[in-house]
N, C-alpha and C positions, 0 to 999 in steps of 0.2 A: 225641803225648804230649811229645816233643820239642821240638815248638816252643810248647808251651804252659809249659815251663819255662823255655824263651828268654824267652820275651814277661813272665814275670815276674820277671827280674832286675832288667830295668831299676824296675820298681814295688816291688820290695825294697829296691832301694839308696835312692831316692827317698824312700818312707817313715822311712831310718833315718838320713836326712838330715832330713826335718822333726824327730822325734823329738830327734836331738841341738842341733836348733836351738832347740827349746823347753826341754829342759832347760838350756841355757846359759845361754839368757835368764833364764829361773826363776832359777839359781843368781848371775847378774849383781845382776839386781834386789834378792836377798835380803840382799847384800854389807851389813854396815853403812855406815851413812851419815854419822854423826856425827863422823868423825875418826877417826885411828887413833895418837892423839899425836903424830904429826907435823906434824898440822895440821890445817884443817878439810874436811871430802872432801865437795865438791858434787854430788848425785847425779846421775847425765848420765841421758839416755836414748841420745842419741848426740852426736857430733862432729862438724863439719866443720873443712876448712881450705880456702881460697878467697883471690886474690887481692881485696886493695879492693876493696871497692865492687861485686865480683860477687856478695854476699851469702853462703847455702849452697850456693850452686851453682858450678858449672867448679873444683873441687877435688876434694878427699879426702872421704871421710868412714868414721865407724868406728863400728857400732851395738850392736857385741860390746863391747866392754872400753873405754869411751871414758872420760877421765879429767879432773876439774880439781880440784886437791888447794891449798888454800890455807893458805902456812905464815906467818910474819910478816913475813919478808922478801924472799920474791917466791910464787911460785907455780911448782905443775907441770900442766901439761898434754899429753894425747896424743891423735894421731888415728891415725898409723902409728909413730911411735915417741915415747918419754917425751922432753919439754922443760921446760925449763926459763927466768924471766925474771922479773926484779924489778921492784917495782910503779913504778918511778923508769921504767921502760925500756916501760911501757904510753901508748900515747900517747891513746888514749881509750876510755872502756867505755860500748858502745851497746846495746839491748835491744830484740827484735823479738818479739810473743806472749809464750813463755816460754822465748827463747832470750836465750843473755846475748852478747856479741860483743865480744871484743878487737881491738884494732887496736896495732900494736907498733909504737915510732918506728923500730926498727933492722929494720924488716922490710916489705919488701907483700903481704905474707900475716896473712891475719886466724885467727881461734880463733872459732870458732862452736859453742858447747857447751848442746844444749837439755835441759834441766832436768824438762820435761812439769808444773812445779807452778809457778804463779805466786806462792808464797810463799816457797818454795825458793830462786827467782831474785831476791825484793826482798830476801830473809837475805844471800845474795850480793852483791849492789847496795849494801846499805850498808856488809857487811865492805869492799869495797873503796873506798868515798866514804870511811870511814875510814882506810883506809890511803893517802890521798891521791892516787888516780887520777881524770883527768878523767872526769866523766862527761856524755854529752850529756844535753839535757835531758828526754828518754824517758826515759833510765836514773835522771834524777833524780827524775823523778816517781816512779816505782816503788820508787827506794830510799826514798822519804818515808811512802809506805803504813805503816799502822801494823802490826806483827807480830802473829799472831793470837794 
């Protein structure tokens, strides 16, 4: 009897670790998305942070509370903690599926922030061709797409 209650701790705790993993998410995802007058709040699914050119890989990443908040004069974004950079200070914005990808001049660390909606990231793609960031020409095509 004993160790029949050993052997289900460990599947107690397990389960009330999925159970809180799923509410989190649930409660992530239901976050509004439109802005919160600060500015415009791009919905993430997750983050990364990766040196150049490694893409979302050999970095960070963060699929709890990942962030890119677009104000008019720069932006914030987080993978392990909130940042901050203005659009003068992006040195070009690239777009992979429906991931969007900063690349910063004062930094070789990139922002890898995936969206999960292809319309979400051309809404993004143009806020920021309007705010005067390079964009390659993947990200231009996408920001060209017409809004639905």
């Amino acid at each position: 009897m004993t160790g029949l209650l050993v052997g289900l701790i460990p599947i107690v705790f397990i389960g009330a670790a999925v159970v809180a993993f799923v509410v989190m998410r649930g409660l992530r995802r239901s976050a509004p998305n439109a802005g919160d007058g600060n500015g415009k709040r791009i919905p993430l699914v997750a983050s990364f942070s990766s040196i150049r050119g490694a893409g979302p890989f050999g970095g960070g990443h963060n699929n709890l509370n990942p962030l890119l908040l677009l104000h008019e004069d720069g932006l914030e974004y987080r993978v392990f903690r909130r940042k901050t950079a203005a659009y003068a200070g992006i040195r070009e914005v690239d777009a992979a599926g429906t991931r969007i990808i900063l690349a910063f001049a004062d930094s070789a660390f990139t922002f890898t922030g995936n969206t999960g909606d292809v319309q979400v990231l051309a809404d993004a793609m143009r806020f920021l061709r309007d705010k005067g960031c390079p964009l390659t020409a993947r990200a231009a095509a996408i920001a060209d797409t017409p809004p639905a």
